[in-house]
MMTF fields as JSON, N, C-alpha, C and O atoms, coordinates in Angstrom:
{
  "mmtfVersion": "1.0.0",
  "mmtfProducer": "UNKNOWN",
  "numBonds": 331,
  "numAtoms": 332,
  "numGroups": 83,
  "numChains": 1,
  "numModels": 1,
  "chainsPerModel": [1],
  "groupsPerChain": [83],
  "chainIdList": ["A"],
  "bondAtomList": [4, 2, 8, 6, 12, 10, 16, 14, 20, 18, 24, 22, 28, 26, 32, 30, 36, 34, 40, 38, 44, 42, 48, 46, 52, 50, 56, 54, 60, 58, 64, 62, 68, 66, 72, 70, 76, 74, 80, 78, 84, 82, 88, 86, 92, 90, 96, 94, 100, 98, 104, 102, 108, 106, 112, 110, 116, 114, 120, 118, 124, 122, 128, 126, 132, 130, 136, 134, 140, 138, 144, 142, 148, 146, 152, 150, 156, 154, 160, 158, 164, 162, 168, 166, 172, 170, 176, 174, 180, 178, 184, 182, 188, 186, 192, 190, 196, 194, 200, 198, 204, 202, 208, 206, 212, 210, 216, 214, 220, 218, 224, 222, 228, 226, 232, 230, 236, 234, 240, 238, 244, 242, 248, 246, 252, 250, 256, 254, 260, 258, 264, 262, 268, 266, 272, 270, 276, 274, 280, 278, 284, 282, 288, 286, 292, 290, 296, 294, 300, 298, 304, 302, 308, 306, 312, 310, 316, 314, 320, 318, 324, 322, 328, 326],
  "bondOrderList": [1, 1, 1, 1, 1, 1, 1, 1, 1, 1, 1, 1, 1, 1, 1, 1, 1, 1, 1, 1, 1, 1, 1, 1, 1, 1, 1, 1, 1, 1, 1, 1, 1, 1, 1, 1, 1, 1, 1, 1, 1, 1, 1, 1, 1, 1, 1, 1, 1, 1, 1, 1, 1, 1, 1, 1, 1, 1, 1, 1, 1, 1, 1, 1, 1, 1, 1, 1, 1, 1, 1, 1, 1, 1, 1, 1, 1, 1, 1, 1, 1, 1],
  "groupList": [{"groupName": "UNK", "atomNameList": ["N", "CA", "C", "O"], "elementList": ["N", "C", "C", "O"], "formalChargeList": [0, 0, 0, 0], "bondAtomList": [1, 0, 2, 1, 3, 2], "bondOrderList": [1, 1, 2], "singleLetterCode": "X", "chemCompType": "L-PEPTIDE LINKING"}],
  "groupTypeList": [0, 0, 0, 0, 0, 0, 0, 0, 0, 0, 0, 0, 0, 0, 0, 0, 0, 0, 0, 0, 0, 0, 0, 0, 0, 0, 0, 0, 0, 0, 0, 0, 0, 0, 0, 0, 0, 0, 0, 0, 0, 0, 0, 0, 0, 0, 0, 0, 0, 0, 0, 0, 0, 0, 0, 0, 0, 0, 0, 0, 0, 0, 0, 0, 0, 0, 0, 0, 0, 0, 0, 0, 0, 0, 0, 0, 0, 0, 0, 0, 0, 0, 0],
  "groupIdList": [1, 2, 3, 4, 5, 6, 7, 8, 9, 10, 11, 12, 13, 14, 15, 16, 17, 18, 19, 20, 21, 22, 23, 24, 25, 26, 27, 28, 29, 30, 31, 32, 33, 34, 35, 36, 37, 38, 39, 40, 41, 42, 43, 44, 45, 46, 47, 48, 49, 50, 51, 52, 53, 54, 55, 56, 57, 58, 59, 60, 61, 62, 63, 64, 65, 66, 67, 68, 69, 70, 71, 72, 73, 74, 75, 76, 77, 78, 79, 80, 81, 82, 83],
  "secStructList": [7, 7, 5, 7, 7, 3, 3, 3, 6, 7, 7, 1, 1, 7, 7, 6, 6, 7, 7, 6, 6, 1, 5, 7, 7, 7, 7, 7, 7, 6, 6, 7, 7, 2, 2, 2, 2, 2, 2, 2, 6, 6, 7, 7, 6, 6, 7, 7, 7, 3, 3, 3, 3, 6, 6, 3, 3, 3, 7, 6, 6, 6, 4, 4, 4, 7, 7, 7, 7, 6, 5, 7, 7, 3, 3, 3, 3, 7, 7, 7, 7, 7, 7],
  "xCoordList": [188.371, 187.808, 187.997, 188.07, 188.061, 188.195, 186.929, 185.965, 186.697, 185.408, 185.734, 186.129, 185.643, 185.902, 184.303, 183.262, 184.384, 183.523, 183.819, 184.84, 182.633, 182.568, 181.241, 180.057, 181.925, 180.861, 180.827, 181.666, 179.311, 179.038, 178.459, 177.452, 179.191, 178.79, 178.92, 178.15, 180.248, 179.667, 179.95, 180.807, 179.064, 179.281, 179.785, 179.434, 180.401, 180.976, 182.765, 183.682, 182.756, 183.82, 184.01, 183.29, 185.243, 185.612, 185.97, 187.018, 184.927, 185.43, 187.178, 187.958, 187.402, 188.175, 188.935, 188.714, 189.72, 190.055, 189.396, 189.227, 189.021, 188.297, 189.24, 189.81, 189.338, 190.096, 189.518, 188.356, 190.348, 189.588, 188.614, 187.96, 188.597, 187.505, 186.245, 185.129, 186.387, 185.147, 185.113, 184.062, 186.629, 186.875, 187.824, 188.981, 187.45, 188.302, 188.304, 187.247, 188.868, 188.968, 189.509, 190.509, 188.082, 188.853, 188.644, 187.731, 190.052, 189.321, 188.603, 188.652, 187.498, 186.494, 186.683, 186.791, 186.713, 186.626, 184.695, 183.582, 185.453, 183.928, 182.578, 182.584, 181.453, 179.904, 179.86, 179.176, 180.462, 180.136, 179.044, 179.038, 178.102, 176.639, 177.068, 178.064, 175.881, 176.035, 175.912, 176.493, 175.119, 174.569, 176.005, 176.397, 176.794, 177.832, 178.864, 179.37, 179.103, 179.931, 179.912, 180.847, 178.411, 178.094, 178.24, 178.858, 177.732, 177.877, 179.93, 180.436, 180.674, 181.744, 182.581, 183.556, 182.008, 181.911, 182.125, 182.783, 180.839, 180.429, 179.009, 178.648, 178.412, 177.305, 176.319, 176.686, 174.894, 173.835, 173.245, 172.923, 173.061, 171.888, 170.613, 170.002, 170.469, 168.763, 168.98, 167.98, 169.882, 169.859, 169.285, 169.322, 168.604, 167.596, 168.597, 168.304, 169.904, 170.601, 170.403, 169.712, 171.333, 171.019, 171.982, 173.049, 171.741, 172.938, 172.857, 171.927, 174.105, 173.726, 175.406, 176.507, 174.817, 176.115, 176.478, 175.564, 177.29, 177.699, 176.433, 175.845, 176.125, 175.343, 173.865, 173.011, 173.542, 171.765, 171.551, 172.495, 170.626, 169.932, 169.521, 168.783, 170.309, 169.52, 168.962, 169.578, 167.412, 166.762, 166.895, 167.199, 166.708, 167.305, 166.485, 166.815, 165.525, 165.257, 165.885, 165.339, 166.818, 167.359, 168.988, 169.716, 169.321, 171.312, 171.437, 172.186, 170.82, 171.319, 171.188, 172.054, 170.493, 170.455, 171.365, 171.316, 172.138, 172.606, 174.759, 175.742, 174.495, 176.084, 177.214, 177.219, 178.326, 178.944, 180.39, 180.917, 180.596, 181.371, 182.683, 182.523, 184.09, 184.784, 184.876, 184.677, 185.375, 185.037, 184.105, 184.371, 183.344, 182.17, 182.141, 182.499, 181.781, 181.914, 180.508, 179.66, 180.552, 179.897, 179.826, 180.775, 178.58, 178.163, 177.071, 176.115, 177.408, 176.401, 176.232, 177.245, 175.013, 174.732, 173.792, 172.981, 174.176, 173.355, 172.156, 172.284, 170.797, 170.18, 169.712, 169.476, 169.521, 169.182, 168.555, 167.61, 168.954, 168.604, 168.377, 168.608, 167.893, 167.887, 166.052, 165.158, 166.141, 164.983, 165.096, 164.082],
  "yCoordList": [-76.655, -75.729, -74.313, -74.098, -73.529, -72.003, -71.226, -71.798, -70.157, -69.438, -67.983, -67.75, -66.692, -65.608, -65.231, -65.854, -64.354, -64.073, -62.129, -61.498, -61.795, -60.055, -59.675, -60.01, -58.912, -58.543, -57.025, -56.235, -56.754, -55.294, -54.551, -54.962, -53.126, -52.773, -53.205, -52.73, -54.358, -54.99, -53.802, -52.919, -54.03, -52.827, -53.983, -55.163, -53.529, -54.392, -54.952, -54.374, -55.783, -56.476, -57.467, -58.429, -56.97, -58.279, -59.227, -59.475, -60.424, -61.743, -62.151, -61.674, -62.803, -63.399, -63.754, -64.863, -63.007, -63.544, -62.518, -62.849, -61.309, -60.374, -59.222, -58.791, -58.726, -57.408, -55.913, -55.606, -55.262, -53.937, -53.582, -52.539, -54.351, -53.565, -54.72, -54.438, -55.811, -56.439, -57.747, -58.357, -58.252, -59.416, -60.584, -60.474, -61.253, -62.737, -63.836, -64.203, -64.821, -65.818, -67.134, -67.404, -67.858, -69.307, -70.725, -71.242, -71.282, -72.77, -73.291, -73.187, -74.237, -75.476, -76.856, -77.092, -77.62, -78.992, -78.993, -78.5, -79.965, -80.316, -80.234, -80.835, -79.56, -80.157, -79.304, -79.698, -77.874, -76.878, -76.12, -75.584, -75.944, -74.886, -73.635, -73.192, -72.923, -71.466, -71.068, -70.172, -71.898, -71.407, -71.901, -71.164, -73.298, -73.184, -71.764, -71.24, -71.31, -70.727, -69.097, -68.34, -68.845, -67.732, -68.063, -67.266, -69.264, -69.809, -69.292, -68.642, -69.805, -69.486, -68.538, -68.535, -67.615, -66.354, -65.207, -64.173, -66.258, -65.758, -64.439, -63.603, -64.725, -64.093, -65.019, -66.194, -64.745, -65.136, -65.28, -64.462, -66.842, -67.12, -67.046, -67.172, -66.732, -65.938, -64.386, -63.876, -63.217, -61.983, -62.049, -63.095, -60.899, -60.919, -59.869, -58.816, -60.519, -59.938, -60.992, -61.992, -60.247, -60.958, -61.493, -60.914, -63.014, -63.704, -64.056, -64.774, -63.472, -63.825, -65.025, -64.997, -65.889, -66.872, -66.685, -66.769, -66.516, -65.766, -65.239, -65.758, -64.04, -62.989, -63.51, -62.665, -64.555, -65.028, -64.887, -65.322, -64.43, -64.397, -65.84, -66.503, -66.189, -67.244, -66.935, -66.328, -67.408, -67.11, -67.864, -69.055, -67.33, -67.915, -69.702, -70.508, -69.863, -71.03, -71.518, -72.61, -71.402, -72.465, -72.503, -73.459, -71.714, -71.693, -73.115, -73.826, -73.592, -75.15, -75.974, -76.848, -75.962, -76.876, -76.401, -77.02, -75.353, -74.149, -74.736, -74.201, -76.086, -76.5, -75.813, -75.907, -75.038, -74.139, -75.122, -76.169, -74.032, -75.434, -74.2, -72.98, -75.027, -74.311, -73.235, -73.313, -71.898, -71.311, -69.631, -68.432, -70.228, -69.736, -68.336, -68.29, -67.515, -65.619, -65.968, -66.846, -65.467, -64.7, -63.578, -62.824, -63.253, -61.399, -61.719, -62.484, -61.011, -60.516, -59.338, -58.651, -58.675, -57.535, -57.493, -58.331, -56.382, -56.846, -55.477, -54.369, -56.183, -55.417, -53.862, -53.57, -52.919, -52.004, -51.284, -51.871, -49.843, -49.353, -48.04, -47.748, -47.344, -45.552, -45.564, -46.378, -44.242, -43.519, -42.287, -41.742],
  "zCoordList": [-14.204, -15.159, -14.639, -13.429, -15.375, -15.383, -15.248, -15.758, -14.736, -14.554, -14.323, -13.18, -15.341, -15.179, -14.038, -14.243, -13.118, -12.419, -12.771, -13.045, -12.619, -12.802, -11.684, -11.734, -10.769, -9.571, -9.55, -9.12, -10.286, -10.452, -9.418, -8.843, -9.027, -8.392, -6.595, -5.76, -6.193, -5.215, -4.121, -4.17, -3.223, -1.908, -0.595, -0.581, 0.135, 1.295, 1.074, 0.491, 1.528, 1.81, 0.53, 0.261, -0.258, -1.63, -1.512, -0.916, -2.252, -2.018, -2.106, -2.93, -1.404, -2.04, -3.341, -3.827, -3.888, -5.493, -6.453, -7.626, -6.024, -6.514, -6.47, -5.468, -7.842, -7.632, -7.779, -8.046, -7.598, -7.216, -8.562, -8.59, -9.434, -10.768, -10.425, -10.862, -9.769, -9.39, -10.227, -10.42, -10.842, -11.517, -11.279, -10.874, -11.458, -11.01, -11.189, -10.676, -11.653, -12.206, -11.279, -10.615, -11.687, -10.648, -11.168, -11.811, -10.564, -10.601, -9.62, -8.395, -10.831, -9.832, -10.369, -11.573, -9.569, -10.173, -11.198, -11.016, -12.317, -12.998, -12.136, -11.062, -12.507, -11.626, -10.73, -9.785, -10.533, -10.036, -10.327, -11.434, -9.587, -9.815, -9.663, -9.09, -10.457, -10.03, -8.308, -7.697, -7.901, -6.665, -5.751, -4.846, -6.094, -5.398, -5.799, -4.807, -6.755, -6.489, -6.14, -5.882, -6.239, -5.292, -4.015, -3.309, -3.429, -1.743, -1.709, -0.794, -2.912, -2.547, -2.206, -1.455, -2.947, -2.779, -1.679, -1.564, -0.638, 0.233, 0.037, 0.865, -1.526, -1.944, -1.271, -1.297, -0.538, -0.463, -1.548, -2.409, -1.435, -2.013, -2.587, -3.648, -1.166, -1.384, -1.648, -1.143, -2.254, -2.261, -3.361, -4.009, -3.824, -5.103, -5.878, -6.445, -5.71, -7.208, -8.671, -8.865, -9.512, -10.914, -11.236, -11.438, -11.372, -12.047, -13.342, -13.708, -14.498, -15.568, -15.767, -15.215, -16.772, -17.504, -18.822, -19.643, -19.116, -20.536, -21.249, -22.198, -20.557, -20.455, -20.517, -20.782, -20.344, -20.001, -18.414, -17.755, -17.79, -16.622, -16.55, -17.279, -15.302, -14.79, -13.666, -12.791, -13.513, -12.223, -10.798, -10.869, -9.56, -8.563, -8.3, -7.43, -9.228, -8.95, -9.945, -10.098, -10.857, -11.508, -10.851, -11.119, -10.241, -9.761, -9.37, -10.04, -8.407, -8.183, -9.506, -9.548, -10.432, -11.259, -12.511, -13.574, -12.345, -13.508, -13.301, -12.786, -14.07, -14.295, -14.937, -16.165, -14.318, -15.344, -15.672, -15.296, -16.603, -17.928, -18.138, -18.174, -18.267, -18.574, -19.765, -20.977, -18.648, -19.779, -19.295, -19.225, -19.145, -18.626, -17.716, -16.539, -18.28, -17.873, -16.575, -16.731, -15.928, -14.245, -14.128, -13.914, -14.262, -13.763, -12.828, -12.959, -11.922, -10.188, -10.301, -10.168, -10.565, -10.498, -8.929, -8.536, -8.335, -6.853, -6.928, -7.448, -6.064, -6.13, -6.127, -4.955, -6.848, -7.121, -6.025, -5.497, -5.446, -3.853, -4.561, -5.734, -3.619, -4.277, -4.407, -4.172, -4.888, -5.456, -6.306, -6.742]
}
């Protein structure tokens, strides 16, 4: 299956498969979680950014149980810093 991924804003070092506007597209075999493919990433888990799936927020207690399906758009917005 196919999975467009969009990483807003990321600061640091780009994953893998990520291009310079913060987008990228991959294959996973069927029964991939959200939370795996942030682990793939190399995004933490536990960071209190926002993951949405074709644009719904899913919260960090649902990513392991959050099955993505071909097809399926990825936005990481990472947490908000400043004042």
């Amino acid at each position: 299956m196919r999975i467009a991924v969009h990483l807003i804003s990321q600061v640091g070092k780009r994953p893998a498969g990520i291009d310079d506007n913060g987008q990228g597209t991959f294959e996973f075999p069927d029964g991939k979680t959200l939370s795996g493919l942030l682990a793939g990433l190399s995004l933490r888990t536990d960071e209190p950014f926002m993951a949405l799936v074709n644009g719904q927020a899913i919260p960090p207690s649902e990513r392991d149980s959050t099955i993505l399906m071909d097809g399926d758009e990825v936005t990481v917005f990472p947490p908000m810093e400043g004042g």
